[in-house]
C-alpha positions in Angstrom: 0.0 0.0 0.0 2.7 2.0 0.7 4.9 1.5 -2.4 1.5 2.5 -4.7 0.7 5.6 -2.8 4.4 7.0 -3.1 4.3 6.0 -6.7 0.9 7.6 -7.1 2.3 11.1 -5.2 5.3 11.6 -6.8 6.9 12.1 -10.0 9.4 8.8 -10.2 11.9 8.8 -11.6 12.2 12.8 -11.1 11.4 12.7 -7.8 13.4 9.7 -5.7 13.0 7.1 -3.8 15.6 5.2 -2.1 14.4 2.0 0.0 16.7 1.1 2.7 16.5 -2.1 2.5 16.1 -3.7 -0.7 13.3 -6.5 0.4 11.3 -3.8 1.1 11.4 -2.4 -3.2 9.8 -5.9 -4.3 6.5 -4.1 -5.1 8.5 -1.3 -6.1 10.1 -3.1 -8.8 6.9 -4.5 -10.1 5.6 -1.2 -10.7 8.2 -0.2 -12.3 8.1 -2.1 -15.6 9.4 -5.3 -14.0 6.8 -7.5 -13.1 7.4 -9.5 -16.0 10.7 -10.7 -15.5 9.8 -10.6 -12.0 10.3 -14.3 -11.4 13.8 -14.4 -12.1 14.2 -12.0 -8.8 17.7 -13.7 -7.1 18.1 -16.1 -9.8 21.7 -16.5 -11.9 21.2 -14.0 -14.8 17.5 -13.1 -13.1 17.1 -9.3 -11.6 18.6 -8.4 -8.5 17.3 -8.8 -4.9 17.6 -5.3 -4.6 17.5 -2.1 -5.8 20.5 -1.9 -8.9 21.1 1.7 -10.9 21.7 0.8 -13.6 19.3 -2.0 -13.9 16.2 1.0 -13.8 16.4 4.6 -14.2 13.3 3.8 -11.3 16.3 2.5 -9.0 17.8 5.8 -7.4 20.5 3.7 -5.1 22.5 0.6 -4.9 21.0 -0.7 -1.4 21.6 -4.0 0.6 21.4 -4.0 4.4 21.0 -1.7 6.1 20.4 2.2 7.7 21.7 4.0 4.8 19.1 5.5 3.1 18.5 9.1 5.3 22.7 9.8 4.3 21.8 9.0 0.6 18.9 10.5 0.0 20.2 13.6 2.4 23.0 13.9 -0.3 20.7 13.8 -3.1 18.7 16.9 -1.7 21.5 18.5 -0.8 22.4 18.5 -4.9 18.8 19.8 -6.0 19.5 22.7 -3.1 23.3 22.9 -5.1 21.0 23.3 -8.4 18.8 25.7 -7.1 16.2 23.1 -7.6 13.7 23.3 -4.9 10.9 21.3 -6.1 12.0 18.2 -6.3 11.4 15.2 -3.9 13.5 13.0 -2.2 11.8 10.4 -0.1 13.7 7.8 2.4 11.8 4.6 3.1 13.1 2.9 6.5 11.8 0.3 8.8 12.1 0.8 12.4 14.7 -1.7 12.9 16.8 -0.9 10.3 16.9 2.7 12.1 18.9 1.3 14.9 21.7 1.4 12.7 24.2 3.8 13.9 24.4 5.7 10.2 20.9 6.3 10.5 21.3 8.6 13.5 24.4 10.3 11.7 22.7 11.1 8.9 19.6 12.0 11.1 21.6 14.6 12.9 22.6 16.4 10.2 20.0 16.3 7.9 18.3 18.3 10.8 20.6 21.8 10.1 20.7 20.9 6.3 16.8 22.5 6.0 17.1 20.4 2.8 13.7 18.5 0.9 13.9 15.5 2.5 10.8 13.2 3.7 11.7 10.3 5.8 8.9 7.4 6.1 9.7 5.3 8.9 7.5 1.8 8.2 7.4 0.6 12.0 5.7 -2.5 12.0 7.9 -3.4 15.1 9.6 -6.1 13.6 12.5 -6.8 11.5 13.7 -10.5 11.3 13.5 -10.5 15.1 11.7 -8.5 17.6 13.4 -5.2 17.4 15.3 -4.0 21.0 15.9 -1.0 22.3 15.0 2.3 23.7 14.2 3.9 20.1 11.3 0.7 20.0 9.7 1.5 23.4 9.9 5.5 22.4 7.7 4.6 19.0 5.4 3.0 20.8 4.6 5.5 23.4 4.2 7.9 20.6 1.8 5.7 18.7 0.1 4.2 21.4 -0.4 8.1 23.1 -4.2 8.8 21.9 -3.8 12.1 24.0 -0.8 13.2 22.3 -2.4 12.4 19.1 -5.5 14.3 19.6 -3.9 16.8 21.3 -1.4 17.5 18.5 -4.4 17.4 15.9 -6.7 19.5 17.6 -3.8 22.1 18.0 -3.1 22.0 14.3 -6.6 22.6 13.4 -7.4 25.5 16.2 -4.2 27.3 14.8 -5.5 26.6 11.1 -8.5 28.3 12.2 -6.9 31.4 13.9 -4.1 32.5 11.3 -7.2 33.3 8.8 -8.8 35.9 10.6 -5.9 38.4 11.2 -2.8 39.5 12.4 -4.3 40.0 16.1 -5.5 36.1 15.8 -1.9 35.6 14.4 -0.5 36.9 17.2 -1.8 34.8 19.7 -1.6 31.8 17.5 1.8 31.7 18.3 1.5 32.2 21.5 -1.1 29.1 21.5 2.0 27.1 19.8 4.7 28.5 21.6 3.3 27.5 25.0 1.9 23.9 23.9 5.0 23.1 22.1 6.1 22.0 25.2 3.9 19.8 26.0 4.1 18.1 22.5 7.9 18.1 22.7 7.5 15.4 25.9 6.1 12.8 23.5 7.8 13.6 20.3 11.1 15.6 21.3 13.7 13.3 19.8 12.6 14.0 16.0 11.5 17.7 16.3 14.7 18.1 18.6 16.9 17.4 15.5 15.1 19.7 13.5 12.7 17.3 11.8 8.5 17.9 11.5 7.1 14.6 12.4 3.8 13.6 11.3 1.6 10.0 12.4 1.7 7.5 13.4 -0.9 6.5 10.6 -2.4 3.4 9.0 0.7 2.4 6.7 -1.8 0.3 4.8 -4.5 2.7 4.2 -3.9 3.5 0.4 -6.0 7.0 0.7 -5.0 8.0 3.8 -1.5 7.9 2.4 -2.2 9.8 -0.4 -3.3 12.6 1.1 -0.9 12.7 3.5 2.2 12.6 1.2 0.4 15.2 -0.8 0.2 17.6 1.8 3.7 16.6 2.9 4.9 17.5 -0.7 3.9 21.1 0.2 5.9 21.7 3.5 9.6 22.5 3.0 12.6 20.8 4.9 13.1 18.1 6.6 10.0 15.7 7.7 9.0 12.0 9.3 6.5 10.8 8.7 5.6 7.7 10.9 3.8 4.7 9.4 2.1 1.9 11.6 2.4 -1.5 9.6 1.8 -5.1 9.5 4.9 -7.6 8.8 3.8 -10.1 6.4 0.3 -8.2 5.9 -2.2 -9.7 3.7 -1.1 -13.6 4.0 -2.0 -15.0 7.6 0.8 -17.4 8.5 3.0 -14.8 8.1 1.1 -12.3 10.1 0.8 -15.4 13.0 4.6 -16.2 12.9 6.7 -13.1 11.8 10.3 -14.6 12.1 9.4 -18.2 10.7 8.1 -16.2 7.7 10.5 -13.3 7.2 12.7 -15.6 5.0 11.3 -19.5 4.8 12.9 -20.4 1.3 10.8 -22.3 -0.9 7.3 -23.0 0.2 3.6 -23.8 -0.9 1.8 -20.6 -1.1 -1.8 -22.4 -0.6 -0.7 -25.0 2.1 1.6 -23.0 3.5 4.4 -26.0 3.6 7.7 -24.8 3.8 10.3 -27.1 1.7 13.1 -27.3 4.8 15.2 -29.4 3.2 15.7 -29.5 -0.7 18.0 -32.0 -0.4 16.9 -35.0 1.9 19.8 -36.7 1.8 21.4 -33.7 3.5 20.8 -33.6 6.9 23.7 -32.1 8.8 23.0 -29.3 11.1 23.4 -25.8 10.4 26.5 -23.9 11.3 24.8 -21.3 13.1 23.1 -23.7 15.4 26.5 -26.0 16.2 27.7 -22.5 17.3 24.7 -21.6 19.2 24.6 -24.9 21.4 28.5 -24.9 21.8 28.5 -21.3 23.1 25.9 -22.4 26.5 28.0 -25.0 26.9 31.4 -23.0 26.7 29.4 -20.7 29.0 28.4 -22.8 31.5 31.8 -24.1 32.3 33.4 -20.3 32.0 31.2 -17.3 33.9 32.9 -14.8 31.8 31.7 -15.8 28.7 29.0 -13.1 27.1 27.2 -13.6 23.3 26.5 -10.4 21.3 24.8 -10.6 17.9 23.9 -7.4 15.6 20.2 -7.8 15.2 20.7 -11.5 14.3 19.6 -13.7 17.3 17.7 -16.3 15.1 20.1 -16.2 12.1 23.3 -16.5 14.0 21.4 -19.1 16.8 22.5 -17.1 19.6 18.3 -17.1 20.2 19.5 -20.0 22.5 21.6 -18.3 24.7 19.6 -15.6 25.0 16.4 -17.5 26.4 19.0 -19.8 28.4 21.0 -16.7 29.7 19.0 -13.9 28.9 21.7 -11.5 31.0 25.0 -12.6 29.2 23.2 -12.5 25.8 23.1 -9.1 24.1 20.7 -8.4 20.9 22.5 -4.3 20.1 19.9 -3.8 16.8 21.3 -3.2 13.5 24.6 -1.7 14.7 27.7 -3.9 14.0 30.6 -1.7 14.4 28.7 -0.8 18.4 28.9 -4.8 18.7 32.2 -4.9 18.0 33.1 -1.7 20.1 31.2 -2.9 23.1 33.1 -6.2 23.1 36.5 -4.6 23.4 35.2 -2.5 26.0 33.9 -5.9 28.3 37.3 -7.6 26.7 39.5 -5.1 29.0 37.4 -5.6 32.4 38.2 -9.7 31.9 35.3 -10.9 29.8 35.4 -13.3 26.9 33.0 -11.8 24.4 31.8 -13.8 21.1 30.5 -11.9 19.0 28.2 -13.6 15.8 28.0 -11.4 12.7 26.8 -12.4 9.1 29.9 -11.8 6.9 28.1 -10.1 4.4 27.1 -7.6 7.5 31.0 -7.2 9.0 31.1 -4.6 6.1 29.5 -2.1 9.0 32.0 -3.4 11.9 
């Protein structure tokens, strides 16, 4: 829903969109004068997995994994502001786990003073492969859990609509009106507006017209913006929705039965390296108190799941921040601790 109403709003491929991460640009790349090649998506020869330059002009960034899409698409504004061009969009899509990242806060921080045209739509559908962990996930969901806040903020917006259209006297003391509840608004939603940002939401991320409007309005307000969008992971096919980590990446399975084809090869049955790691590491522990498992964002995929329901305080889930995981390790390495740290290699790029 969200991929049609961005495509509806704006101008693609004049106005751009990068995706974070590019799972999230499937419907994208249907859209986009792909669907029927679609099939050969992460086949040999077939069309990338991700977003690729030069395989669309519709393709604005080379993406993989993870938390760079704020710094890219703040760079890309930043050259339409160099051209004097201040009418063109630039649009960041990035899912609340993926905004864990530490680049994501970099480039958040100073796309704050940059007063560039930037729109960033955080998809939070509080999930990425795991459960997402963290402070940023419980401060999302006071903000779209707080009906007062909500209200509050709406009901200001609309009283100020009403004032600044009957003179400058009503002017006047809209701004007082704003000035003295921005505090109060700032308690719930200080960490975005602190850096600058107007953030918008939470709204329904799958309500097509609701979207639309709101990106249209949001194509009219200068600088930088968030707008926050409440989502379902696996939305639209029920075992997904039921189990969101069995279904984030199954492999091959029946679409009607819902069987999921474990095991291509039956005559294959040795165990996963991942899990021979995670069951050796509670053993290793066990015998050795200063033993401590971190994992980047990766408890199922790098098995240390186990640990972490085994020895929930000597298991660390950081989010989608590898070079922190690494950094913290050294840190517990000098005060006598023996940290393992479990890291896809395709993801040590960001340690």
């Amino acid at each position: 829903e969200l991929t049609v109403a961005l495509h509806y709003v704006f101008e693609t491929p004049h106005d751009l969109i990068v995706w974070d991460v590019g799972h999230q640009a499937y419907g994208h790349k249907i859209l986009t004068g792909r669907r029927d090649v679609f099939h050969t998506n992460r086949k040999h020869k077939g069309i990338s997995g991700f977003p690729k330059r030069d395989e669309s002009i519709y393709d604005t960034f080379g993406v993989g994994h993870s938390s760079t899409s704020i710094g890219a698409c703040l760079g890309m504004s930043v050259a339409s502001k160099l051209q004097k061009n201040y009418t063109k969009q630039h649009i960041a899509v990035i899912g609340d786990g993926a905004l864990t990242g530490g680049q994501a806060f970099e480039a958040l921080n100073h796309a704050g003073i940059e007063n560039s045209n930037l729109i960033i739509i955080l998809n939070d559908n509080c999930m990425s492969i795991d459960p997402n962990v963290g402070a940023l996930k419980e401060y999302l969901l006071k903000i779209s859990t707080s009906k007062t806040y909500n209200k509050l903020k709406d009901d200001i917006w609309e009283l100020l609509g009403k004032l600044s259209t009957i003179g400058d006297s009503a002017k006047s003391i809209a701004k007082k009106v704003e000035q003295a509840f921005k505090g109060v608004l700032l308690k719930h939603s200080n960490y975005f507006e602190s850096l600058n940002f107007r953030y918008f939401g939470p709204i329904d991320g799958h309500n097509v017209e609701l979207l639309t409007n709101t990106l249209e309005d949001l194509k009219k307000i200068p600088g930088p913006k968030i707008l926050h969008c409440l989502t379902v992971k696996g939305k639209g096919y029920q075992l997904a929705e039921e189990n969101q980590t069995k279904w984030h990446a199954p492999g091959l399975f029946d679409k009607d039965s819902g069987k999921i084809n474990i095991n291509p090869n039956p005559n294959n049955s040795k165990s996963k390296y991942q899990d021979v790691f995670g069951k050796t590491i509670i053993e290793l522990a066990k015998k050795n108190k200063k033993i401590v498992g971190i994992t980047p964002a990766m408890p199922s995929g790098s098995s240390l799941r186990y640990m972490m329901e085994e020895m929930p305080d000597r298991a660390f889930d950081v989010g989608i921040a590898e070079q922190h995981a690494v950094t913290m390790a050294a840190g517990l390495s000098t005060e006598g601790y023996k940290p393992f740290v479990a890291i896809y290699s395709t993801f040590l790029q960001r340690a």
